[in-house]
C-alpha positions in Angstrom: 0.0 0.0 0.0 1.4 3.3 -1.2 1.7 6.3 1.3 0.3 9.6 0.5 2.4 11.8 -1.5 2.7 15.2 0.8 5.6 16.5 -1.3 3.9 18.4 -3.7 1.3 19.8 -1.5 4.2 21.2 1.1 6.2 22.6 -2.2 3.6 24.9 -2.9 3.5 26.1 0.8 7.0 27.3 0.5 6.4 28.5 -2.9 3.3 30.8 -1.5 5.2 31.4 1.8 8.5 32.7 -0.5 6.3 34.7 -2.5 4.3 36.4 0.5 8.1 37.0 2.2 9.0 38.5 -0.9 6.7 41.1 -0.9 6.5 41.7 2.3 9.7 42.4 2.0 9.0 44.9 -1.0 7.0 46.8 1.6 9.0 47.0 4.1 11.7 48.7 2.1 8.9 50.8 -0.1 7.4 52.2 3.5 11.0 52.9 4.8 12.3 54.7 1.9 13.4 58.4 1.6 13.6 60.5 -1.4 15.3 63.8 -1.2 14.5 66.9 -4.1 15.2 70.6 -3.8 16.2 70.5 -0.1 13.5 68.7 1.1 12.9 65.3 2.6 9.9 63.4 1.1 8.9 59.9 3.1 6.7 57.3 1.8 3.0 58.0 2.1 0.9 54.8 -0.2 1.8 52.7 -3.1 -1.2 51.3 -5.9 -0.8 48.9 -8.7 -2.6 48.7 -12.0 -2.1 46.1 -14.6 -0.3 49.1 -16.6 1.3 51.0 -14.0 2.6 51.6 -10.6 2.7 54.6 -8.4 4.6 55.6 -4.6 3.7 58.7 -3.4 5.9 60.7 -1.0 5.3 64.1 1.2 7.4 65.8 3.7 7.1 64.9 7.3 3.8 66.8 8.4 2.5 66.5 5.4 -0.5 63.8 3.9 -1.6 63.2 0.6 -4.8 65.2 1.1 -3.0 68.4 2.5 0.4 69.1 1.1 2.8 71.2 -0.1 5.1 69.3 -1.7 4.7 66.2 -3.2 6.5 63.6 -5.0 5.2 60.6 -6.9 6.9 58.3 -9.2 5.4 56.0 -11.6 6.6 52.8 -13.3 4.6 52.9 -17.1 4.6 49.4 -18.8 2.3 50.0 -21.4 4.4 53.0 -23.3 8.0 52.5 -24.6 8.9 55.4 -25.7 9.3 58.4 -22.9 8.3 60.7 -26.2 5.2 59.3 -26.3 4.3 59.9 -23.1 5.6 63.3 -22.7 3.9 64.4 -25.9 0.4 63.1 -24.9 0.7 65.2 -21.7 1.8 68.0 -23.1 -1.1 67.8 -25.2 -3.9 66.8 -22.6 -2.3 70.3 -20.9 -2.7 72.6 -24.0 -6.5 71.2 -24.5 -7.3 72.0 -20.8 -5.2 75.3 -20.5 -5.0 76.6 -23.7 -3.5 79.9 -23.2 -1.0 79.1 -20.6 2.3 78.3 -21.4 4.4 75.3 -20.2 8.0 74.1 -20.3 10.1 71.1 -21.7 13.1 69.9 -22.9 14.8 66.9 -24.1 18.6 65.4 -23.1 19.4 63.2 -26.4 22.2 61.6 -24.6 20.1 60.0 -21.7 16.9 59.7 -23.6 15.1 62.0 -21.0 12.0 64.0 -21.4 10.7 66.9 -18.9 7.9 69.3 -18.9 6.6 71.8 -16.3 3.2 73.7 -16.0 1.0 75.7 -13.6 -2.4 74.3 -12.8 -5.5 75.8 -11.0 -9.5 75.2 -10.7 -10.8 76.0 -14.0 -14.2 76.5 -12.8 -15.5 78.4 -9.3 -14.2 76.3 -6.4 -14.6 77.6 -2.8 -12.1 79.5 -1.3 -10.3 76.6 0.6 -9.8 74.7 -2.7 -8.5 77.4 -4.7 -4.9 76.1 -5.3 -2.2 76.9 -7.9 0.3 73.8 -8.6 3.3 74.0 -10.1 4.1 70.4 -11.7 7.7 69.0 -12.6 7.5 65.2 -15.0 10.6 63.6 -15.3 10.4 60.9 -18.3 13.2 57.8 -18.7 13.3 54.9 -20.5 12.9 51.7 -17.8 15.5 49.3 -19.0 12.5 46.5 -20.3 9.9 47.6 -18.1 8.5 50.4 -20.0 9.2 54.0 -18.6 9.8 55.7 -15.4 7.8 59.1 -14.5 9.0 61.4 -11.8 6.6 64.0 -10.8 8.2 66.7 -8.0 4.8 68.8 -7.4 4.5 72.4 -5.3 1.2 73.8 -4.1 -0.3 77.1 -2.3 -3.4 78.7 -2.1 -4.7 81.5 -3.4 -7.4 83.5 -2.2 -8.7 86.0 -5.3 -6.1 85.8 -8.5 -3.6 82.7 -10.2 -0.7 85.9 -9.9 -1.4 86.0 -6.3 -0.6 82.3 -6.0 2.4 82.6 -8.3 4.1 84.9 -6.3 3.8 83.2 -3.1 5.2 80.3 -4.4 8.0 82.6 -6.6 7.8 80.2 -9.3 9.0 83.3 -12.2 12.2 83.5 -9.9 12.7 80.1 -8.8 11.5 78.0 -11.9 14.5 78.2 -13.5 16.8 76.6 -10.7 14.3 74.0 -9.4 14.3 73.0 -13.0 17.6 72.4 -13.1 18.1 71.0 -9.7 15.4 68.1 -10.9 17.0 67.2 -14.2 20.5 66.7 -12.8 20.6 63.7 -11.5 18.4 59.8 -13.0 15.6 59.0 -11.3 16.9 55.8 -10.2 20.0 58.3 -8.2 17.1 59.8 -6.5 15.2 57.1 -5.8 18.4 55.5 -3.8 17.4 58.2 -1.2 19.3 60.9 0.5 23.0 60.8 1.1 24.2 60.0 4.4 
């Protein structure tokens, strides 16, 4: 009389048991990480998955997703190869919503990287308390085989009666310039190895 065979069974106990260590593992070092940009320190806030993308989202210490000042995400693309693509569609979906604003870009041929920068604000009559002017920084490289990578370094303040009010709280005309440079100097993957020590 033959035994049972429990081999098979127990292998894919480990196998599921490896797997759920592996990403618990993944999230342990995803909710532990730091990014640093333009001074600041941003610390993992929440992480989502899609069957084309994933996004980690990062604010400074005192600051949530819902209320902030600065933010940070960065998004892994799988479904676009080419960072021009990308970058082109946004700059697009911008121009249709905010037609007479201008917006910034630029291109570095020898590492295949794509930015852009724009001001947005409530296009319709918000209340008072929801009146916010955001000044948005996309970052576009190639992802090795995994599609692209997207950096997005965000600023936002409020504004109480005018957009001009809102831009010179935040100084963007006198800063822009230097932040913009400060964010395309080093790869994404540099800044996503987190502050120097």
């Amino acid at each position: 009389m033959r035994s049972p065979d429990v081999s098979l069974p127990s292998f894919r106990c480990v196998r599921v048991f490896l797997a759920l260590l592996a990403v618990l593992c993944l999230a342990g070092t995803a909710f532990g990480q730091k990014i640093e940009l333009l001074g600041e320190t941003f610390d993992f806030r929440a992480s989502s998955t899609s069957s084309t993308a994933d996004l980690n989202e990062y604010t400074p210490a005192g600051q949530n997703l819902r209320d902030w000042q600065s933010y940070v995400g960065v998004r892994t693309v799988y479904n676009v190869q080419q960072g021009s693509d990308y970058a082109s569609a946004l700059a697009a979906r911008y121009q249709e919503q905010y037609p007479d604003m201008p917006f910034g870009h630029g291109y570095d041929e020898k590492a295949d990287r794509y930015w852009l920068d724009y001001l947005a604000f409530p296009l319709t009559e918000v209340p008072e308390d929801q009146r916010y002017l955001v000044w948005n920084f996309l970052l576009v490289e190639p992802n090795g085989n995994e599609g692209i990578i997207v950096l997005q370094y965000a600023r936002r303040v409020r504004y109480t009666e005018a957009i001009a009010e809102g831009i010179e709280k935040m100084q963007v005309t006198e800063k822009r310039e230097q932040w913009v440079k400060q964010l395309t100097a080093r790869p994404i993957a540099e800044v996503l190895a987190g502050p120097k020590e």
